[in-house]
C-alpha positions in Angstrom: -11.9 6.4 -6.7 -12.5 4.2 -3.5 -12.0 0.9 -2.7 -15.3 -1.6 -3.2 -17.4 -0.8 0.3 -20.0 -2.9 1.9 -22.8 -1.2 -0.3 -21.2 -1.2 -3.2 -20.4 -4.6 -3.0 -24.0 -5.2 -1.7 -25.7 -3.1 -4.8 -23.3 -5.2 -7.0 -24.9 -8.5 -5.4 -28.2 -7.5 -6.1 -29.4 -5.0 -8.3 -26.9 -5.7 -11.2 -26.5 -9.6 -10.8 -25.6 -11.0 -13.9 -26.5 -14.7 -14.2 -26.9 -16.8 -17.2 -30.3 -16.4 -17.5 -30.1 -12.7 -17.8 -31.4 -11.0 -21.1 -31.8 -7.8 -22.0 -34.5 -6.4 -24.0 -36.6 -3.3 -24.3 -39.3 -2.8 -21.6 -42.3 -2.2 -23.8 -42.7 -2.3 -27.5 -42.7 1.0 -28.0 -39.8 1.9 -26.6 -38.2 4.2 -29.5 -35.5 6.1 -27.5 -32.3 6.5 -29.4 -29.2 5.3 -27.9 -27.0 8.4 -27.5 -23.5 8.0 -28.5 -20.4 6.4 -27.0 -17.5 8.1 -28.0 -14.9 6.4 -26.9 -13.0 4.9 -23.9 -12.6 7.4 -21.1 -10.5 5.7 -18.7 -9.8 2.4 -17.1 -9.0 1.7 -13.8 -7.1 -1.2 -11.6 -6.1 -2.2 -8.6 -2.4 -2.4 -7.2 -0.7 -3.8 -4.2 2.2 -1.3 -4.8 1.6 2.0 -5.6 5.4 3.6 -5.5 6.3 0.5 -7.9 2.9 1.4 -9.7 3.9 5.1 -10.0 7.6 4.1 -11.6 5.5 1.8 -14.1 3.1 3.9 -15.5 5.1 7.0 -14.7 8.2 6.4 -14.7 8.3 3.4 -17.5 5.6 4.5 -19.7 6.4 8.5 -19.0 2.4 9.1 -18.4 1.5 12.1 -17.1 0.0 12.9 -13.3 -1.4 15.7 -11.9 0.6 17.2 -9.3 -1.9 18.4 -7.3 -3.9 15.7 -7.2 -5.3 14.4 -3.7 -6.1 10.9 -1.8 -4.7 7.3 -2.8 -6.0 6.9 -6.0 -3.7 7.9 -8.5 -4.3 9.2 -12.1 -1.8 8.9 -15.1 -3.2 10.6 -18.3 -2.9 9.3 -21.6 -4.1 12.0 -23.1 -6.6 15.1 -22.8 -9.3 12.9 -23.0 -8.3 8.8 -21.5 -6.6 8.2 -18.0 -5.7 5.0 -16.3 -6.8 5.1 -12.7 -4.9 2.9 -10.0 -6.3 2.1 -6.4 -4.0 1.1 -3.6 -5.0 -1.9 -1.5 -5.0 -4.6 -3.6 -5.2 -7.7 -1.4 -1.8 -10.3 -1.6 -4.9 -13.1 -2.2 -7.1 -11.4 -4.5 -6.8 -12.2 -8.1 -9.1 -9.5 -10.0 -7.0 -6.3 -10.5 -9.8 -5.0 -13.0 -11.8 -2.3 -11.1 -14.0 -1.0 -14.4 -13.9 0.3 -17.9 -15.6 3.6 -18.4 -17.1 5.0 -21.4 -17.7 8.7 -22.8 -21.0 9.3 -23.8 -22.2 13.6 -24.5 -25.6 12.2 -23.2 -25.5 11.0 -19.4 -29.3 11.2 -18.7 -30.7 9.6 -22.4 -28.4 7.0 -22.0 -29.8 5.9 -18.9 -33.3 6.7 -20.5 -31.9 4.3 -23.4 -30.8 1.7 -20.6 -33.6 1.4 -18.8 -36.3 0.7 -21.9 -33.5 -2.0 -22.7 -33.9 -3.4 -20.1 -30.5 -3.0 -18.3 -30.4 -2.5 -14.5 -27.8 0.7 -13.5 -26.5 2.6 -11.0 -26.9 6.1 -11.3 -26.5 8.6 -13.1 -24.7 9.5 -9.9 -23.2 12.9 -9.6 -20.0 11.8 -8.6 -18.7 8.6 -9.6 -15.8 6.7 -7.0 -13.5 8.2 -9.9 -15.0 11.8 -9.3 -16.7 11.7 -12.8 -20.6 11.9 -13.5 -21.3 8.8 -14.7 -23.6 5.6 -14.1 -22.9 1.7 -14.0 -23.8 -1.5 -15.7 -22.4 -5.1 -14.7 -22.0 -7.2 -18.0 -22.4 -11.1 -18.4 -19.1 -12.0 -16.9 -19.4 -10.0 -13.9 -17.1 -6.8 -15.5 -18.0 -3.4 -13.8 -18.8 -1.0 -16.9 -18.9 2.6 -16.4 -20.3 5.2 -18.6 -19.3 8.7 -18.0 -20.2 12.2 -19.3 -17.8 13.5 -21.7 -15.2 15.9 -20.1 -14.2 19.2 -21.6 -10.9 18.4 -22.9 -7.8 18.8 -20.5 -4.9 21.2 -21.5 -1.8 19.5 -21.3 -2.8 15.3 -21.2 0.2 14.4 -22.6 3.4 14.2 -21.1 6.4 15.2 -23.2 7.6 11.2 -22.1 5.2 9.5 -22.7 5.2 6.7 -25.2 1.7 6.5 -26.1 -0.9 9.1 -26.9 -4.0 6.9 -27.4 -5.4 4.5 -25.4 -7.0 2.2 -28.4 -8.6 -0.9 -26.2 -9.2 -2.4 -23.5 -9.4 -6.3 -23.0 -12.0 -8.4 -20.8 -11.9 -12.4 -20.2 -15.1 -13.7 -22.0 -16.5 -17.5 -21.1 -20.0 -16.5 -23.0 -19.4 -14.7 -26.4 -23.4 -14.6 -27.0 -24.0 -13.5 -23.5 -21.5 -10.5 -23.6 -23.1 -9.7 -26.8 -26.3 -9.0 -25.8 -25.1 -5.9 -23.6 -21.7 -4.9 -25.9 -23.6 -5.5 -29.6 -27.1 -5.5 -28.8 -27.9 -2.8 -26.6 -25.0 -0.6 -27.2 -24.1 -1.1 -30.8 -21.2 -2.1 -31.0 -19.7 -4.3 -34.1 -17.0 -6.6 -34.9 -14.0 -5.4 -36.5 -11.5 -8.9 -35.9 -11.4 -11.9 -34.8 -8.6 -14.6 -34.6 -6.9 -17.2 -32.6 -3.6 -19.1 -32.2 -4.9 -21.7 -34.9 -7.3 -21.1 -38.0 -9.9 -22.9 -36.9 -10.3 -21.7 -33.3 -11.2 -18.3 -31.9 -9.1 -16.9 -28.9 -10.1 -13.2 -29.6 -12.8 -10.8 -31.0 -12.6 -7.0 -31.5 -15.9 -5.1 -31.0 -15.7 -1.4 -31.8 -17.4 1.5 -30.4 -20.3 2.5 -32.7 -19.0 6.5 -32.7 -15.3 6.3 -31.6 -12.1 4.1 -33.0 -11.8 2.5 -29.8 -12.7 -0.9 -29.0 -13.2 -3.8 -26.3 -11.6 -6.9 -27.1 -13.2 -10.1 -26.1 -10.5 -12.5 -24.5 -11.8 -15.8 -25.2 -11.5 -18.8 -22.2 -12.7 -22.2 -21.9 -12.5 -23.0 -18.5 -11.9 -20.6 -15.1 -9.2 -18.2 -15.6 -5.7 -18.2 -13.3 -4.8 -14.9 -11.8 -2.1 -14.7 -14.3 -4.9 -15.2 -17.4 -6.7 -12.5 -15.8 -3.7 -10.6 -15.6 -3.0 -10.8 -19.3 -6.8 -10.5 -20.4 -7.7 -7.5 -18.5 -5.3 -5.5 -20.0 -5.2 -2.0 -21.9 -3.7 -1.5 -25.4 -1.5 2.0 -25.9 -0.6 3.3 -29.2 2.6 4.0 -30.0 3.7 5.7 -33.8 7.1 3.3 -34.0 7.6 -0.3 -32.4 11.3 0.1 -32.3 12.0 3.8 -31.1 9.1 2.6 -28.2 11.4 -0.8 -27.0 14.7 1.9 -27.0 12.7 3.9 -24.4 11.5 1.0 -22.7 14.6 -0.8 -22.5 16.5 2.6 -21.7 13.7 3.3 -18.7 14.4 -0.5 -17.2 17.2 -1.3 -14.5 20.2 -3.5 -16.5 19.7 -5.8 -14.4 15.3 -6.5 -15.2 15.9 -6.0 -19.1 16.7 -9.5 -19.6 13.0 -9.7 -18.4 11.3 -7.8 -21.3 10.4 -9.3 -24.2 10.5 -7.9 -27.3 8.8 -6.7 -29.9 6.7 -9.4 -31.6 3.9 -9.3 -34.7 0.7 -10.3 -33.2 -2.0 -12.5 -35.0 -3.6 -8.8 -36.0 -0.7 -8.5 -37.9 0.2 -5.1 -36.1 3.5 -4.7 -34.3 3.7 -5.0 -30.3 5.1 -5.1 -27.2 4.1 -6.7 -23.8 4.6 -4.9 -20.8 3.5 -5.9 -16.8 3.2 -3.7 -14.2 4.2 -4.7 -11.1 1.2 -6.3 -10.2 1.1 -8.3 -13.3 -1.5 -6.0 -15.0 -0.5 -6.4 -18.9 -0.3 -2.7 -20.9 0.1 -3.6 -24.6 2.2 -1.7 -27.0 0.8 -1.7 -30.3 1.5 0.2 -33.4 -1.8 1.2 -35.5 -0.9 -0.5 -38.9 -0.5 -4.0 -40.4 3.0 -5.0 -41.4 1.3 -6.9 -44.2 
């Protein structure tokens, strides 16, 4: 995975501008091709201004595996045989996005495009190699979010690492300012359905769980009013890890951090999903949620 060049950023500008007059819809009535199926998130990947502190955070800290003989900047922690977090060096002192893309699996690269482009939806690819070294092919949404869609991997011996605290990568969050105009790409072309919504107060909204029409996983929608800080982006764009037992995960995390930065952590709170979690930032200020799977009600 490289750093954003000219083109891309060019390509990005042009043929995927999202604007809020874009719509998707089919091409032709008779468009009748099936959408294949998404099964799940592949990988997500950010950007870091640090990557030795980066390495100790999702290495070190969250005991993810990474390939030894892996090569360039970019590195790769795995959650598991199948999800991997990505993390690009560079990340500028000024530049408040940290978000490089979500991807998603899908068994069929070439109908989904086929699918995609009777929808409507303008795409890159399917490329042969995307900048994460994956077939794959890209959408922008309404909010300007790079979304990749990959070609499901044969399954990698070994993903886990005995340390780490998380096996699953559940979701993956994204800072919404247009609920209806994500929907059109997230629930209208690409299935997805609502599984939870909630807020701080009853009668106000602050988040909504859409869930991949073949897979467990799912995107959740983080609701804003006005522009978002670097530090909302921060806690929006986030990924959620789960982890079998709230309490034996805070031991390890506490017994992974420096005396000194524990008084930092905070711990383990019941979110308005009523599940069990845990907050974590990287160095960069990139949240990773700890979450176990069940309600405590």
């Amino acid at each position: 995975m490289t750093r954003h060049s000219t083109a891309s950023v060019l390509f990005l500008a042009t043929t995927l501008t999202v604007t809020a007059e874009l719509k998707f819809g089919p091409t032709s009535a008779s468009a009748e091709t099936k959408r294949p199926m998404l099964t799940g998130i592949d990988h997500v990947a950010f950007r870091t201004s640090d990557a030795a502190a980066a390495r100790r955070f999702y290495g070190d800290l969250l005991g993810l595996a990474s390939p030894a003989d892996r090569h360039g900047p970019t590195a790769i922690f795995r959650v598991n045989a199948r999800q991997t977090v990505f993390l690009e060096p560079g990340l500028p002192a000024d530049a408040d996005e940290r978000l490089l893309h979500i991807a998603f699996a899908t068994p069929d690269l070439q109908g989904l495009a086929a699918y995609l482009k009777e929808k409507g939806v303008a795409f890159e690819g399917p490329a042969q190699q995307t900048p994460c070294g994956r077939n794959g092919l890209r959408v922008v949404d309404y909010g300007g979010h790079t979304i990749e869609f990959v070609q499901e991997s044969v399954i990698v011996a070994g993903g886990t690492a005995p340390r780490a605290l998380s096996s699953r990568l559940l979701h993956a969050g994204i800072t919404v300012h247009s609920e209806i105009g994500e929907n059109a790409l997230y629930r209208d072309v690409l299935g997805m359905n609502e599984i939870w919504r909630g807020g701080f107060a009853p009668d106000k909204t602050n988040w909504v769980n859409l869930r991949l029409p073949e897979s467990g996983d799912y995107l959740e929608y983080m609701l804003r009013d006005q522009p978002s800080t670097k530090r909302q982006l921060g806690v929006d764009h986030h990924i959620c890890l789960v982890v079998p037992d709230i309490q034996a995960a805070w031991e390890q995390v506490r017994a992974r951090t420096p005396e000194s930065d524990r008084g930092k952590l905070a711990p383990p709170q019941i979110g308005r999903n009523d599940k069990w979690q845990i907050n974590l930032y990287d160095p960069d200020g990139t949240r990773v949620e700890l979450m176990e799977p069940y309600n405590v009600k």
